[in-house]
C-alpha positions, 0 to 999 in steps of 0.5 A: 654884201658880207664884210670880210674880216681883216687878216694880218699876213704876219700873225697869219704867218706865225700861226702857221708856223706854231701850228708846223712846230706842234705837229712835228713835236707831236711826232717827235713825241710818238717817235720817242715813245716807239723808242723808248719801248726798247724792252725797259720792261723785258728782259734787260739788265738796265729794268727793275722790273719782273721780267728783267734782268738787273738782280742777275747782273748785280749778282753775277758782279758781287760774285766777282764774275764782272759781268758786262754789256753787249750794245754793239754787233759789228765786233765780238767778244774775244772770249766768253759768253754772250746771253741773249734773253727776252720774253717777248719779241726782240725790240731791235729785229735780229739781221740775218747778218747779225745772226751770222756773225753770231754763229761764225763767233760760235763755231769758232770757240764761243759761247751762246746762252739763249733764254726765251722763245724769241731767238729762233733766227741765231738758232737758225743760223746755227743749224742748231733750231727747235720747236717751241710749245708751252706747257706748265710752270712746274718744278723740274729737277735735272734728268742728266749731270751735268756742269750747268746743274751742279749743286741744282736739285730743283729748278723753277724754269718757266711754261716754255719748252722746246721740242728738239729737231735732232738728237744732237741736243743734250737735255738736261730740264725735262718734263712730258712737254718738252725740254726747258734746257738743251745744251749742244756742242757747235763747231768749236762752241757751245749753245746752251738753251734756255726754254723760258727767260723766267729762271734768269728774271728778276721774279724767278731768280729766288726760286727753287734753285734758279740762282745757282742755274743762273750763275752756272749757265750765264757765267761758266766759261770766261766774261759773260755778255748781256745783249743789250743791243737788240733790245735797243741800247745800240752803240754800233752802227751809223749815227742815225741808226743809233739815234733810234726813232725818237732821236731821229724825229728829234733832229727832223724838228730841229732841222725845220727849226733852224731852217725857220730861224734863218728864213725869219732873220730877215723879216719881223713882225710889227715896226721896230722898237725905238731905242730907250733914251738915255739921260745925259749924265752931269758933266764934271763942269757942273758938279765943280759948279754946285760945289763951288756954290755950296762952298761960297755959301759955307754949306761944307755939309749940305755940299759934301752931302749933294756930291755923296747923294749924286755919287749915290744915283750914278752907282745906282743907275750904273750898277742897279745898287750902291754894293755893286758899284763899290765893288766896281769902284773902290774909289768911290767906296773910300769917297763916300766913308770919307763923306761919312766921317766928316758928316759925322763931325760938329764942324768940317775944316776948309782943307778936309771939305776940299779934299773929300770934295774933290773925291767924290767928283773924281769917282762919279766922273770914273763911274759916269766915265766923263772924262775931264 
């Protein structure tokens, strides 16, 4: 007959229950990571990185055009221009009512930059969409005038182009494979089309003329607006939607977390821990006893000695060092440099021992707290 192994039922138990905390840890932790890939290393303002956008947001504020972030859509801007820019897919996917609430804001008197091929639903809801196909990083120089190309003579824009739907585009880049700007008036507003984000990253901003189309193109008409909220630093919505993955999978394991702490503060594991024992402190009767007797002996020093070291280890034991007991009782501070200078002398007179004696007990009963 096999002999089964003894398992306790309480460290089964815990067992159970780091192994639960782990793996929801561990799903946290994947949470996060999805998260965190909110175009960090793309096209935002907040990334040093080739593709982001920080050297064109610090230059736009040195220049004086106050630049600002959109991390929100519920309400848009009063005026000015939101830039809405990325290399690759859009961390946050864009609704088909955010996409609306871009255009209504268009047409009536906005301003939307697009930079990248990743914005065909606001392009879309504008009535205002293209094709999209990719040729070569060449240099290009403006084909028509143009605001957005004043003082531009060459411009390094990227392989993306655009092959507009209707004739109602201005093409302003322009090479044998399509437009690398487009410009068109919608409604009251305006849409200006970037191809590529490259001309606006912080690799491309230095070349050729690509900071002049820059500033002319992101901040030619009021406050300008880097969205922000689609490349997942949101700040509308509900909480948990601005939580994001990660910090909803953080909340899940805190939420576990507590409810296991109150299903635990009920039980333990194991007996319970006696209390320590406390030694009896000496009472006041028995320190007057031992004075008394030194002094019947003419011991003055030996007494006033054993009363300074009892005042020593009740401070000691209170405290964990005489320093901090001093500052806890200055009385005892005075009782034992008193203690000192009568040490100090060849002979100790009747009265001073009484008096310095009498100190030192008065302290350790306030530090013992012995009353009487």
């Amino acid at each position: 007959m096999k002999r089964r192994l003894p398992i306790d039922s309480r460290l089964a138990t815990a067992l159970a229950v780091t192994l639960a905390i782990v793996v929801l840890y561990a799903f946290a932790v994947a949470g996060a990571s999805r998260s965190v890939k909110s175009g960090l290393d793309d096209a935002t303002t907040f990334s040093s990185a080739p593709a982001g956008y920080k050297v064109l947001y610090r230059y736009l504020d040195e220049l004086g055009y106050g630049p600002r972030t959109l991390q929100q859509f519920e309400a848009m801007p009063e005026t000015g221009t939101v830039l809405i820019a990325t290399s690759q897919p859009l961390a946050k996917p864009v609704t088909a009512g955010e996409a609306r609430v871009l255009a209504s804001w268009v047409r009536g008197g906005g301003r939307a930059v697009f930079a990248g091929p990743f914005v065909m639903e606001f392009a879309r809801a504008l009535d205002a969409s293209a094709d999209m196909r990719f040729g070569q990083d060449v240099e290009l120089r403006p084909i028509m005038p143009s605001a957005y190309v004043r003082g531009v003579t060459a411009v390094m824009p990227g392989s993306a182009r655009l092959l507009p739907n209707d004739g109602r585009w201005a093409e302003i880049l322009k090479d044998g494979n399509g437009s690398a700007m487009m410009v068109r008036s919608v409604g009251a507003g305006e849409v200006v089309w970037l191809a590529d984000s490259y001309a606006l990253s912080n690799d491309g901003i230095a070349k050729a003329d690509n900071a002049q189309l820059a500033v002319l193109v992101a901040a030619s008409r009021g406050p300008v607006y880097f969205d922000e909220y689609h490349h997942g630093f949101a700040r509308g919505g509900g909480i948990l939607e601005r939580l994001g993955a990660g910090g909803q999978s953080a909340l899940l394991v805190f939420a576990i977390g507590v409810a296991l702490m109150l299903v635990a503060y009920g039980r333990r594991l194991g007996p319970t821990i006696g209390v320590a024992e406390t030694p009896v402190a000496r009472t006041s009767a028995y320190i007057d006893s031992l004075a008394g007797l030194y002094r019947k002996a003419g011991a003055r020093r030996e007494a006033l000695q054993a009363l300074a070291d009892g005042l020593t280890r009740a401070l000691i034991r209170r405290y964990g060092s005489p320093v901090m007991g001093r500052k806890r009782h200055p009385s005892a501070g005075v009782a034992l440099e008193r203690t000192q200078v009568l040490l100090g002398r060849e002979s100790i007179a009747e009265e001073e021992f009484v008096q310095v004696a009498g100190m030192l007990a008065r302290a350790r009963r306030e530090v013992e707290g012995i009353n009487g």
